[in-house]
C-alpha positions in Angstrom: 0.0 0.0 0.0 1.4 3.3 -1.2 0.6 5.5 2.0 1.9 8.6 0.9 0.2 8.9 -2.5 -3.1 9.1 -0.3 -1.6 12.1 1.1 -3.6 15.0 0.7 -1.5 17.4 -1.2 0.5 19.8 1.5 0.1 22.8 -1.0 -2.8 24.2 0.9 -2.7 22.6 4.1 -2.9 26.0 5.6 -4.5 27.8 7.9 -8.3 27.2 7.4 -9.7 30.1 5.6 -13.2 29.6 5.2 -14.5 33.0 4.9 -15.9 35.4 7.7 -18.1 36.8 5.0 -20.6 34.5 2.6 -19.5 34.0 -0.6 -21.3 32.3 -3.7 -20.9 28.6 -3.7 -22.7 27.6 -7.2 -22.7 23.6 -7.9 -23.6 22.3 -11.4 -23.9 18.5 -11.7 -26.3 16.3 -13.5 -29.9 15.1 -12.5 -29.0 11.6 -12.4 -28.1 9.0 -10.0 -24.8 8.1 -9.7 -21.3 8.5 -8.2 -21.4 12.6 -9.0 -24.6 12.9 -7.3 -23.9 11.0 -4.1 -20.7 12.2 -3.7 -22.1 16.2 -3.8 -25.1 15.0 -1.7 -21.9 13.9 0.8 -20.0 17.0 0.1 -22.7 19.6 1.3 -24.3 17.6 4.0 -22.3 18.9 6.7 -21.9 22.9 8.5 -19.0 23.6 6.3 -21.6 24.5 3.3 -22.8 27.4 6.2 -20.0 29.1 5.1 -21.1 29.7 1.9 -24.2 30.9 -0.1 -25.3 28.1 -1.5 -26.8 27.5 -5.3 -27.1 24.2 -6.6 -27.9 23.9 -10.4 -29.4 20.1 -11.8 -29.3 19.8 -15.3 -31.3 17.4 -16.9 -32.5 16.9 -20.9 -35.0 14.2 -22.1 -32.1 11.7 -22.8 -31.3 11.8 -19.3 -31.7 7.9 -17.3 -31.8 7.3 -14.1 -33.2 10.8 -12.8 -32.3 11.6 -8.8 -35.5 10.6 -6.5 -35.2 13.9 -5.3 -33.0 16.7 -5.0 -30.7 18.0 -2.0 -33.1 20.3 -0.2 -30.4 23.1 0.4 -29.5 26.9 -0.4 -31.0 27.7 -3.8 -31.9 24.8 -6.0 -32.2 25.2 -9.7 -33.3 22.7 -11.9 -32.6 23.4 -15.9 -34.2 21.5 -18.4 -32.3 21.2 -21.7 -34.6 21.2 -25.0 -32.2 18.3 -26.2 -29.1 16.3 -25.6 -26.0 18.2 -24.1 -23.6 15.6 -24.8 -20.7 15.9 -27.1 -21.2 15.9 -31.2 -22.4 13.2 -32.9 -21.5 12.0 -36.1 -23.3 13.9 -38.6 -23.1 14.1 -42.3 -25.4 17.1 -43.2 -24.5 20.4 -43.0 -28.4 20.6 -41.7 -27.0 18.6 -38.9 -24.3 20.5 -37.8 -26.0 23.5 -37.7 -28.8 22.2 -35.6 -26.3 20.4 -33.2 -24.1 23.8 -33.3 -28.0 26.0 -32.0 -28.2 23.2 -29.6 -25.5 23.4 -27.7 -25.7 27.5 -27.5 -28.9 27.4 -26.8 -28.0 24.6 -23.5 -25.2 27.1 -22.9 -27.3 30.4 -22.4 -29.7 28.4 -20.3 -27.0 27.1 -17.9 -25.2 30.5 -17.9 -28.4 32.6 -17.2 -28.5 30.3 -13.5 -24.3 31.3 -12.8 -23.8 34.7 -11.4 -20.9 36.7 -11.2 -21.2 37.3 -8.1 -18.2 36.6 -5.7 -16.9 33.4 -5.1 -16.5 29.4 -6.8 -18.3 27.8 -9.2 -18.1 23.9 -9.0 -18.2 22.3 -12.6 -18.2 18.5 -13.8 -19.7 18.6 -17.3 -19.0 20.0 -21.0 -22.3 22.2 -20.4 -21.4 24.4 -17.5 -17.5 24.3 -19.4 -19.0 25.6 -22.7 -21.3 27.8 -20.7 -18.4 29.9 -18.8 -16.5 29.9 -22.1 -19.2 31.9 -23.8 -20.5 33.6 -20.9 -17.4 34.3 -18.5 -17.9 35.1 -14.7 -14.8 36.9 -14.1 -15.5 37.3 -10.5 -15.9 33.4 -9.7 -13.2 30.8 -9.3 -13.7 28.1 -11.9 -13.2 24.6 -9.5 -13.2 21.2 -12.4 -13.8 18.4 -10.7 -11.9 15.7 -12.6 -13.5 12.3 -11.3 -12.2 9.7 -13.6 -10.3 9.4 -16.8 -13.2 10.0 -19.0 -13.0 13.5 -17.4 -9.4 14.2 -18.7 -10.6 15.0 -22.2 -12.7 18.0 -20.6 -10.4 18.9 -18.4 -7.9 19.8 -21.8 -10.4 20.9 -23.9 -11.3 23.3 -21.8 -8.3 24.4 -19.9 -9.0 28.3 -20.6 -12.1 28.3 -18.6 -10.8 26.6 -15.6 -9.1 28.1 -12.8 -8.8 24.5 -10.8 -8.9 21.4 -10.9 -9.6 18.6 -7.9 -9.1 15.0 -8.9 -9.8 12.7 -6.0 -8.2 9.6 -7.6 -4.1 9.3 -7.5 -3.8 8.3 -11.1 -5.9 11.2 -12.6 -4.0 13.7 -10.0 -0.8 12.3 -11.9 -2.6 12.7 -15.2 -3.7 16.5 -14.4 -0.1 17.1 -13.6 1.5 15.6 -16.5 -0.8 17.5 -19.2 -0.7 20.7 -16.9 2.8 21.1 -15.5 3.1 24.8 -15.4 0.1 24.7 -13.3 0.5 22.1 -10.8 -0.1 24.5 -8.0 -3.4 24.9 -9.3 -4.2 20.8 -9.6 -4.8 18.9 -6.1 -5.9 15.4 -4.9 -7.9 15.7 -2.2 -10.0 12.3 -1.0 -13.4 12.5 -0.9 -15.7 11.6 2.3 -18.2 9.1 3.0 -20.9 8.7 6.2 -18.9 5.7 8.0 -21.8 3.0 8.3 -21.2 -0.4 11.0 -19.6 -3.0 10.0 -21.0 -6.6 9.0 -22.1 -8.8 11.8 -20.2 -12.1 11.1 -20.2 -14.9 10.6 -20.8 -14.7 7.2 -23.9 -16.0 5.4 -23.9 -20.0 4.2 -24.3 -19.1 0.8 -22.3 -15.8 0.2 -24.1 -13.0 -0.8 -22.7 -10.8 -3.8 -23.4 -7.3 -4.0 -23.3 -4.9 -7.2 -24.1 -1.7 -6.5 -23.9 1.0 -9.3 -25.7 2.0 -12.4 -26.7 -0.6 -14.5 -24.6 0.5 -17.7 -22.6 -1.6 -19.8 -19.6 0.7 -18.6 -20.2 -0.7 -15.5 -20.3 -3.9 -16.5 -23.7 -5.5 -15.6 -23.7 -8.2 -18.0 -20.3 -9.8 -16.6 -22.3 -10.7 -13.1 -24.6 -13.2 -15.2 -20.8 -14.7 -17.0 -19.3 -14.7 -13.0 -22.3 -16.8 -12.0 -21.9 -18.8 -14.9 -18.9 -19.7 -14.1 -19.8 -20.4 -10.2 -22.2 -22.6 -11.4 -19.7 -24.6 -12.9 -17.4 -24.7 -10.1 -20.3 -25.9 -8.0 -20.0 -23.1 -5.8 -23.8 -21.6 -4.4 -24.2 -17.7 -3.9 -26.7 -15.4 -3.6 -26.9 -11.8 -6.1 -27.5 -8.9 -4.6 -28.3 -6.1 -7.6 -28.7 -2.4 -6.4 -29.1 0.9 -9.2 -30.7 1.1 -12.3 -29.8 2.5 -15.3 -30.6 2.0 -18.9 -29.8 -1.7 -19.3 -32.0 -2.4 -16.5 -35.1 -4.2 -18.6 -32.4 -6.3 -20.9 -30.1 -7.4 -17.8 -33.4 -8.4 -16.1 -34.6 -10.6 -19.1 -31.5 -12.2 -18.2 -32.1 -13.3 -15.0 -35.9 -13.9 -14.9 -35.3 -17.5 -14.4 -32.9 -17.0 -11.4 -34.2 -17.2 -8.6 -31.0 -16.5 -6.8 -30.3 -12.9 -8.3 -32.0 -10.3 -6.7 -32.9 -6.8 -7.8 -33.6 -3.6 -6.0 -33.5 0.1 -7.3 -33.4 1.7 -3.7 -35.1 5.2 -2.7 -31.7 7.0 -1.4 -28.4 6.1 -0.2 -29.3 5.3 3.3 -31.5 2.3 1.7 -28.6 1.5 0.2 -26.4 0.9 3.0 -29.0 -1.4 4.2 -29.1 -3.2 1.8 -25.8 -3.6 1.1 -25.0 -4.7 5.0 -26.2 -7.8 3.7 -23.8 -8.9 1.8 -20.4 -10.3 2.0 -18.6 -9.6 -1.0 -18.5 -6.5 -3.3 -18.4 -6.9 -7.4 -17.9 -4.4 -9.4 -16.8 -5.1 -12.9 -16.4 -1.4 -14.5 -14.0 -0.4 -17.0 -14.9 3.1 -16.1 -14.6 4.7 -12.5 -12.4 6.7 -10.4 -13.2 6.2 -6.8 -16.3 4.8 -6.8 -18.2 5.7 -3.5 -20.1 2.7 -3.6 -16.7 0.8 -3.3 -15.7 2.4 0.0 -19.2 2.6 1.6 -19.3 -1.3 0.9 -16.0 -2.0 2.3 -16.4 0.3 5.1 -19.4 -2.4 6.0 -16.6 -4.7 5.5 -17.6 -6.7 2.7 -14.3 -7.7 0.6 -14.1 -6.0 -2.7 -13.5 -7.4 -6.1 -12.9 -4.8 -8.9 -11.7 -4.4 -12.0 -8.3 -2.1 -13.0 -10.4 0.7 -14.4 -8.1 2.6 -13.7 -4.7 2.3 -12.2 -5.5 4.5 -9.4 -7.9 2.0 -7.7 -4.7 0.2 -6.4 -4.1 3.1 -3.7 -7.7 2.2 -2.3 -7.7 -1.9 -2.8 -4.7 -3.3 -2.1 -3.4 -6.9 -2.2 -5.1 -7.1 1.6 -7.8 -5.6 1.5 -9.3 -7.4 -1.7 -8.9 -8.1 -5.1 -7.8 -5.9 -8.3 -8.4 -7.8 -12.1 -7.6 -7.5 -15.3 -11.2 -6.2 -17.7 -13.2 -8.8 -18.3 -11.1 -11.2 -16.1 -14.8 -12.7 -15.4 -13.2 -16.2 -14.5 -10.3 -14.5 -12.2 -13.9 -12.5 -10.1 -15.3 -16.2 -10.2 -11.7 -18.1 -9.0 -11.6 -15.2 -5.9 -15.1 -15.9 -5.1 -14.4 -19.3 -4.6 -11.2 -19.4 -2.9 -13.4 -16.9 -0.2 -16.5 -19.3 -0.1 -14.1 -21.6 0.9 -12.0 -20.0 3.3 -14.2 -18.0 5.5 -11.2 -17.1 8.3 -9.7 -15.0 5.2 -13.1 -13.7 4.1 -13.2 -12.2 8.0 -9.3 -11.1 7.9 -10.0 -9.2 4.4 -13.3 -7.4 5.0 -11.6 -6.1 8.5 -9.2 -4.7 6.9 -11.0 -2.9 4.6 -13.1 -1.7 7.0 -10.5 -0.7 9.2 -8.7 1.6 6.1 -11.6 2.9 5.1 -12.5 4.5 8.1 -9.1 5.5 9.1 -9.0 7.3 5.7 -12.3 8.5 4.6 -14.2 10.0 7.4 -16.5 12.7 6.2 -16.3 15.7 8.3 -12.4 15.3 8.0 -12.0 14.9 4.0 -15.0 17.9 3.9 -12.7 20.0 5.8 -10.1 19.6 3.3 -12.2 20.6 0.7 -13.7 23.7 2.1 -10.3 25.0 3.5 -9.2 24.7 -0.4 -12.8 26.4 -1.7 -12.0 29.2 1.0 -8.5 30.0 0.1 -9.6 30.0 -4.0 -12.6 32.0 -3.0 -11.2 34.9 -1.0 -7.7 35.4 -3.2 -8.5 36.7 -6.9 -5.3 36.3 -8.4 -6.4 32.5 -8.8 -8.8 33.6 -11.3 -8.4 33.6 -14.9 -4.4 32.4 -14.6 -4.1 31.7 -18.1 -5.3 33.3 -21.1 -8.5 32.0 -22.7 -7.8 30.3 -25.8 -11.4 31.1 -27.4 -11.8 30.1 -31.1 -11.9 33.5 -31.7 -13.9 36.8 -30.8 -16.7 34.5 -33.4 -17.9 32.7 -30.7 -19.2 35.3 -28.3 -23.1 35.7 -31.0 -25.4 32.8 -32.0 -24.3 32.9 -35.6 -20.5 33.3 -35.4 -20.7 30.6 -33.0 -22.3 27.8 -35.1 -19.8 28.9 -37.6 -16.8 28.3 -35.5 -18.1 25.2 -34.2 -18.7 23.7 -37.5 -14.8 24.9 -38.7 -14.5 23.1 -35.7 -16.1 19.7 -36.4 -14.8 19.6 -39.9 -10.9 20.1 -39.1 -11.0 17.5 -36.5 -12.6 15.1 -39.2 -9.7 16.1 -41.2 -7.5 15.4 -38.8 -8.4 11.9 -38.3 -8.4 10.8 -41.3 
């Protein structure tokens, strides 16, 4: 286990600095369930937020799955509505299509933008929207904070490094990342772990038949469909176990056809998070099977109830939180290597205990909430009290083009066609 690189960075272990005087806190995420949600939800559930004026800005559009039950209940709440998709560009081989992509996303932009004020203080950002927004529609008096989750986020991070004044990654291998492809600002870049509500541990002994537990969205990304190959391959090893299913997501109705004649998979979309943890106490071992993740919360609430976690290297990072003791790291796809572990637990129980201790014991020597929250609002109050950590670098806009509905469609579709040049 590589202690140090959990270290939060010493660059602004200072002081605290949370200011005397409110300042605007403004938070855009998604309306959807997920790791960005719960981890926010986490983030502004204790008194630091107080110090703050809080706005918190949910974007949805009509391709959105998996909407939040319900929102956070605190400051000012904002929900915007997008008219269509805000994702990226999508292949399109009219100019027709450009065009109407190229209104789209302007149109996204203004609506996000008219909820951001320039008033004093941070904006916290996850998402190309808010990103395109404060390109077209600067605040010049608030701190741009990008929250770089996981190494899908890296793209954004580049492509938009004009509008961003910070970056937070709370994942060692995308801290290294932000500092690589940004080494002239690496004061600006920090790796700061995030919190989680430290539940009780499992009661043990464990169960007869071991209970597996998956909880995240039910995405191909996540890797729903390997559960049903693991089993398979239980099955054939002649080893008993119980599925535990928690999310939803848009392959719920096609990974349910799957196991309608399964009696031992169950599956539960639960109301919140605290649901969740009940849930989840149930079990004995954690599965998740992603190929795309950074710290995924539901991996360190689940091993903080000490079940032992089996993952796959998403992403390098993920050995600095499961280590050789504390569970199991495997290749993508390594759906016989989930199946071999599962096994080798099912039949050793003493090392089932002696693994989801440990885990439970890092875990909550390492991610208590009210201590990783302090970090982060110490680093929101130093940002948000200094100005000369806004605007650091010069904005590299397309060109003065992109400020006017028209100009702008024209830029972006120069855009689209030199990068299809490019690639070819």
């Amino acid at each position: 286990m590589d202690n140090e690189a959990l270290e939060t960075n010493r660059d602004f272990c200072v002081t605290p600095s949370i200011p005397t005087e409110k300042l605007d806190l403004t938070v855009v995420l998604q309306n959807k369930l997920g790791g960005v949600a719960t981890f926010y939800a986490n983030l502004l559930s204790t008194a630091h937020r107080d110090a703050f004026d809080l706005n918190i800005i949910y974007v949805s559009d009509d391709s959105s799955d998996s909407k939040m039950k319900s929102f956070f209940g605190l400051g000012r709440e904002f929900h915007c509505h997008l008219s269509e998709p805000a994702g990226p560009w999508r292949i399109a081989k009219k100019p027709s299509q450009l065009i109407s992509k190229a209104v789209c996303l302007w149109r996204n932009a203004r609506k996000v933008s008219e909820l951001i004020s320039n008033e004093p203080g941070l904006v916290l950002v996850n998402h190309p929207i808010e990103l395109l927004s404060l390109l077209l529609y600067p605040r010049p008096r608030k701190c741009v904070v990008f929250m770089c989750h996981d190494v899908a986020y890296l793209k954004w991070a580049v492509e938009y490094e004009s509008v961003i004044d910070v970056w937070i990654a709370h994942n060692t291998w995308v801290h290294r990342q932000l500092l690589e492809r940004f080494p002239s600002r690496a004061d600006r870049i920090h790796f700061v772990r995030f919190g989680i509500n430290i539940p009780n541990a499992t009661v043990w002994p464990a169960h007869e038949e071991l209970t597996i537990v998956y909880l995240a969205r039910l995405h191909v990304l996540k890797g729903i469909h390997d559960l049903v190959l693991v089993d398979k391959h239980l099955q054939e090893r002649g080893v008993r176990v119980k599925w535990l299913v928690l999310g939803d997501g848009p392959e719920r109705e096609a990974f349910l056809s799957t196991i309608q004649d399964k009696p031992h998979f169950h599956w539960e979309s639960p109301a919140d998070a605290a649901e969740c943890m009940r849930l989840a106490s149930k079990g004995d071992i954690f599965l998740l099977p992603s190929s795309l993740d950074g710290t995924p919360l539901a991996l360190l609430e689940t091993m903080a109830l000490g079940l032992v976690p089996i993952v796959y290297e998403f992403c390098p990072g993920i050995h600095s939180v499961v280590s050789s003791e504390l569970g199991f790291v495997l290749p993508i796809g390594d759906t016989e290597g989930a199946a071999r572990h599962i096994q080798s637990l099912d039949s050793n129980r003493s090392n089932l205990k002696r693994i989801g201790g440990n885990a439970s014991a890092f875990i909550k020597a390492n991610f208590e909430l009210e201590g990783c929250n302090s970090s982060y609002f110490e680093l929101f109050g130093r940002y948000a009290r200094n100005e000369r950590f806004r605007r650091i670098s010069q904005r590299k806009r397309i060109g003065r083009l992109n400020i006017k509905v028209v100009p702008f469609i024209i830029a972006q579709i120069g855009q689209y066609f030199k990068k299809q040049l490019t690639s070819r």
